[in-house]
N, C-alpha and C positions, 0 to 999 in steps of 0.2 A: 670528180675534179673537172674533169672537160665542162661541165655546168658553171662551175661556178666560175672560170677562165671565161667560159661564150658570156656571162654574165659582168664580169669587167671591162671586156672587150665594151660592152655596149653601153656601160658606164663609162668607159672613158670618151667614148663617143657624142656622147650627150652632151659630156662636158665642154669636149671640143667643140660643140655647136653654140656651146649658150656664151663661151668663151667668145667666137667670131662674135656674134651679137652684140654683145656688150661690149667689146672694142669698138662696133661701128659707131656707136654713140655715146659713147665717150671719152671725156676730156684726157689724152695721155698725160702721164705723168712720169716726171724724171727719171732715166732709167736706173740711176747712182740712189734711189728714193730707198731708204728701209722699211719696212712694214707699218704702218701705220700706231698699231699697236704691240706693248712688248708682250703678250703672248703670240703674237702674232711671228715679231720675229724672233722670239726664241724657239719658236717650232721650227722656224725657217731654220735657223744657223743649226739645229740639232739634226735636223733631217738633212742637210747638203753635206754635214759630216759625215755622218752616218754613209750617205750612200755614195760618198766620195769610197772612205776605207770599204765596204761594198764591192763596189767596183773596179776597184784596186784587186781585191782577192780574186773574183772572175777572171780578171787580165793575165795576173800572173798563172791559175791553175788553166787557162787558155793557152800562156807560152808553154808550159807544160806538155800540151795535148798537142801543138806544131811539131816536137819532137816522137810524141809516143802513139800518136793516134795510127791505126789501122788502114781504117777506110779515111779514102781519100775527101768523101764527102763532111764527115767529123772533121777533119782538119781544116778546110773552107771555112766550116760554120764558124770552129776556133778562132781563125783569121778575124772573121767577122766580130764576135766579143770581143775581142782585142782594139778593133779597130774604132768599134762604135761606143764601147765604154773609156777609151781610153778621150777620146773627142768630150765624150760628155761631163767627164772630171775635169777637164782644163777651163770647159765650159763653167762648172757647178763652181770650184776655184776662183773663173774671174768674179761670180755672183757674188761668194760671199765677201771678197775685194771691194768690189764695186758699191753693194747695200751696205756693209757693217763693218769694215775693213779689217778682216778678217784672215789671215794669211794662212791656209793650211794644206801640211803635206798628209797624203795617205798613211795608216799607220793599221799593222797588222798583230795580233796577239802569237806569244808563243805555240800554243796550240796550233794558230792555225798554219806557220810557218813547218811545225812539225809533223802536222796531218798533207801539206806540199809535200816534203820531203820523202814521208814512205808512200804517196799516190805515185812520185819522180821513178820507183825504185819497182815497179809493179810492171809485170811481161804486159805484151800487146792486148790482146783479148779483157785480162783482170783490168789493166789499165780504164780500159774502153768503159766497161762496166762500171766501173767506179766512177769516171769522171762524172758518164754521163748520170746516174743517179744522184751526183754528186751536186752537178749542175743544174738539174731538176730543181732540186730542194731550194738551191742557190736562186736561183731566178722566182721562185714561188716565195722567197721571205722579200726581193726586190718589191714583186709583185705589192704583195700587200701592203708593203710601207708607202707605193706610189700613191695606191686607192686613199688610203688615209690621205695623202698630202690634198689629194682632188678635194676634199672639204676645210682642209686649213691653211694650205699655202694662200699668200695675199698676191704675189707676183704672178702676172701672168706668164708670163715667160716660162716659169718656174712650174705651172699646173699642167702649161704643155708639154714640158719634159716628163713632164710627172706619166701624161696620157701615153707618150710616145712609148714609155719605158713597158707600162701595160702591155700595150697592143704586142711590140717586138716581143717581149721576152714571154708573153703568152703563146705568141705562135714557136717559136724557139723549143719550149718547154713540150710542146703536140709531136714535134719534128722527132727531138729526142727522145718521147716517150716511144715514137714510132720504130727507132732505130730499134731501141734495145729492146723491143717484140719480136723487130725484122731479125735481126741478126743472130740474138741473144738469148729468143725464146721466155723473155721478162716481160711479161705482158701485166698495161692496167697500172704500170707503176704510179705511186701517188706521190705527192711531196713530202709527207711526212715518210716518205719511208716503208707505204705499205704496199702490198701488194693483192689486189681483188683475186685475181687470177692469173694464170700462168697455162702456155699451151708446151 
């Protein structure tokens, strides 16, 4: 896993570089512009959905962990998900306004309102554990929706979020794998769920 994370990380790096590039020479274009073509912006309008409701679920399993988290450093990082996902839906919002005029609220399935509810209900320690695998996985499905977007999104704007989303919630995802080894003796955890090893 740590591979293939150091291997996005530098893919999205790239990206950002060839992105500067090709802004310096060339012609901008309207920012209110939709995609040029409609696969183009049906990817777009599918994916700023997508990771609007996304993000919306982090946020809220993040207010969660302000109340239940343990260590005080968990509940910082929580702050932080909350704060920085909640900015980039208002953000991903105005886009799809602005391109396609597109109005949309976050929207979450019963499962996953019902998988909050018994995490809500779970002592300190279980809590912690769970979040944090929880959050793992969470960030590692962001992950790879961003990577895709790096070769279809048409907006620039929209590839840097894309990169940004990478980088943060790769290092996010090392942090948390780190805890629940440090604390919790869960070591190696993967995103799907597995686990290499354990000490």
């Amino acid at each position: 896993m740590t591979f293939q994370i150091t291997s996005l990380r530098h893919r999205a790096g790239a990206c950002g570089a060839a992105l500067a590039l090709t802004a310096a020479g060339a012609v901008p274009v309207s920012a209110n512009e939709p995609a040029p073509t409609r696969a183009q912006a049906q990817y777009e309008v599918r994916f700023l959905t997508n990771m609007i409701d996304h993000h919306a679920m982090a946020s809220q399993m993040a207010q969660i962990c302000l109340v239940k988290a343990v260590h005080e450093e968990l509940g910082t990082l929580c702050q932080q998900i909350i704060t920085a996902q909640q900015q980039e839906i208002v953000t991903m919002q105005g886009w799809l306004q602005d391109w396609y005029g597109v109005s949309y609220a976050p929207e979450m399935t019963r499962g996953d309102m019902q998988r909050m509810e018994r995490m809500s209900e779970m002592p300190g320690a279980e809590f912690e554990i769970a979040f944090l695998k929880s959050m793992i996985r969470h960030h590692w499905k962001a992950i790879v929706r961003a990577s895709g977007c790096l070769d279809r999104a048409y907006h620039a704007e929209l590839i840097q979020m894309c990169e940004d989303i990478i980088i943060a919630q790769a290092n996010e995802i090392e942090t948390m794998r780190t805890w629940l080894c440090q604390w919790y003796a869960i070591c190696h955890y993967g995103p799907k769920g597995n686990v290499a090893a354990t000490h």
